[in-house]
N, C-alpha and C positions, 0 to 999 in steps of 0.2 A: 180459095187460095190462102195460102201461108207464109208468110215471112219468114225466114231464115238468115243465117251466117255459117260463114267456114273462113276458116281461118289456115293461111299457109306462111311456114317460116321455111327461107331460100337461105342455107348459107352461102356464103360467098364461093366459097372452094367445095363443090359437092359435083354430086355426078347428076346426072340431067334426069332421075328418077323424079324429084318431086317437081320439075317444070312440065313434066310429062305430064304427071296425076292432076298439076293445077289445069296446064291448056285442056287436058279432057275433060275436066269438069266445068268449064269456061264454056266450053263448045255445048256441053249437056246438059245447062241451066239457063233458063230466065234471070239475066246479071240486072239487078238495080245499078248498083254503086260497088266499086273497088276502091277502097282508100289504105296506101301502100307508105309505110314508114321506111326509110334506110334507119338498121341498130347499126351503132358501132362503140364497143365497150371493151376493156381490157382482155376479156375471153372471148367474146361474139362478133363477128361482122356479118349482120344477115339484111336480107327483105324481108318484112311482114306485109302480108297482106290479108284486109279482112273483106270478103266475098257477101257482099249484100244480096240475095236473090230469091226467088218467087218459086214457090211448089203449088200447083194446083192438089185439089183433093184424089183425084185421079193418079199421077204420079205418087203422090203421098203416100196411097194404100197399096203403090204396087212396089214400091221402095218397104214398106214394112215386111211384105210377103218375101223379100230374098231376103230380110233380114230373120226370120223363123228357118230358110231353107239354110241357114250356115251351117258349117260342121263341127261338131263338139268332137272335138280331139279324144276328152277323156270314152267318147262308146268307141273311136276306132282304133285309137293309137292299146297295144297291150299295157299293161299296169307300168313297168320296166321303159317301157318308151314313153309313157306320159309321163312318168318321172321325169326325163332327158327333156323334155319337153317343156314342161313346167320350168325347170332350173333356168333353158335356154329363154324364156319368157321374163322371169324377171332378169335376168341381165340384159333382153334388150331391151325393156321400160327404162333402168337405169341409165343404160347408155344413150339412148334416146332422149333422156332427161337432163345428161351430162352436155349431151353435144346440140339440145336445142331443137334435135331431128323429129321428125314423125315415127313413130315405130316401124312402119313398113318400108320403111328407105333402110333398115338396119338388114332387117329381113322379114320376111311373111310369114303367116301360120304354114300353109302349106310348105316352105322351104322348110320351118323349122322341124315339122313332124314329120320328110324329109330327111335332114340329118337325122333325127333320132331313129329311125323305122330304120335306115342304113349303117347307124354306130360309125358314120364320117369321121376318121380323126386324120384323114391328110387334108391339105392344100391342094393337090393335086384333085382329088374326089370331091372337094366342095368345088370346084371349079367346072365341074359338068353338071351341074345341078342350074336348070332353065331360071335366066335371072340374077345369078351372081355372076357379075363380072370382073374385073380386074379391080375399079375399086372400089368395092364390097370389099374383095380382096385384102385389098392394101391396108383399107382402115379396119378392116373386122375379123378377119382371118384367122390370124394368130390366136387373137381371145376365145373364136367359135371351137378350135380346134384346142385348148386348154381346158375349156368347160368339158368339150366331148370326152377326153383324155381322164381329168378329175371323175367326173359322173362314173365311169365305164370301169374306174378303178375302186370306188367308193360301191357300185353294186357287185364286184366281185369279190372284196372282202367282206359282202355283206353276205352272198353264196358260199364261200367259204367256213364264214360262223356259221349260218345254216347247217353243214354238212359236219363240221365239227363236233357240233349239239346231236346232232343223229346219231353221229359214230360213238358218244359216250355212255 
């Protein structure tokens, strides 16, 4: 057996994604101790909470094993979409850094390689995508649909010199 921590920040005004992730993981762990702070500071009004709990060696090794079974975007996604992919990855570390969030409340790998494999540049299209819902939407929308828009215009004047260079 192992000791562990996980640590969850609740902002005040957020949608019930990361109360979700915490109660699932509450339910799916051996909890020692939960010792939960209210922030409140001129950018932040959040909950922290840090997750004291128990992994047996058994659990241990079979939690490493899905961690080897992940998908590396860069063998699936084409060169062209792991671009769109990568760009969409550091914007959502930053804004997850920005707003205090978990990366995966912004959005997930699968969502992001997602847009990029689909070249998503409406509201309307990111909106059927399993998991974005309205506010996703609201708070991330607009920026997800800028990047795609930028990106999608920055590789076509990149095709264009390409074909330029050919033609001379």
């Amino acid at each position: 057996m192992s000791f562990q921590i996980k640590t969850f920040i609740l902002p005040i005004h957020s949608d019930s994604t990361i109360e979700d992730e915490m109660n699932h993981f509450l339910k799916s762990h051996k909890v020692i101790n939960i010792h939960r702070e209210f922030v409140s500071n001129t950018e932040k009004i959040c909950w922290c909470f840090v997750v004291e709990y128990i992994v047996d060696e058994n659990e241990q090794s079979s939690r490493n094993k899905g961690i080897k079974n992940a998908i590396d975007y860069k063998e699936v996604l084409s060169s062209d979409d792991f671009a769109i992919y990568a760009t969409m990855r550091e914007w959502r570390k930053t804004t997850a850094e920005k707003n205090g969030v978990q990366l995966y409340t912004i959005l997930n790998n699968e969502q992001m390689a997602k847009i990029a494999q689909d070249k998503i540049i409406s509201i309307e299209k990111l909106k059927q995508l399993p998991g974005i819902g309205e506010q996703r939407i609201k708070k991330y929308g607009k920026e997800i649909i800028k990047i795609m828009k930028n990106t999608l215009d920055i590789n076509a004047s990149e095709v264009s010199d390409e074909k330029n260079e050919k033609n001379k």
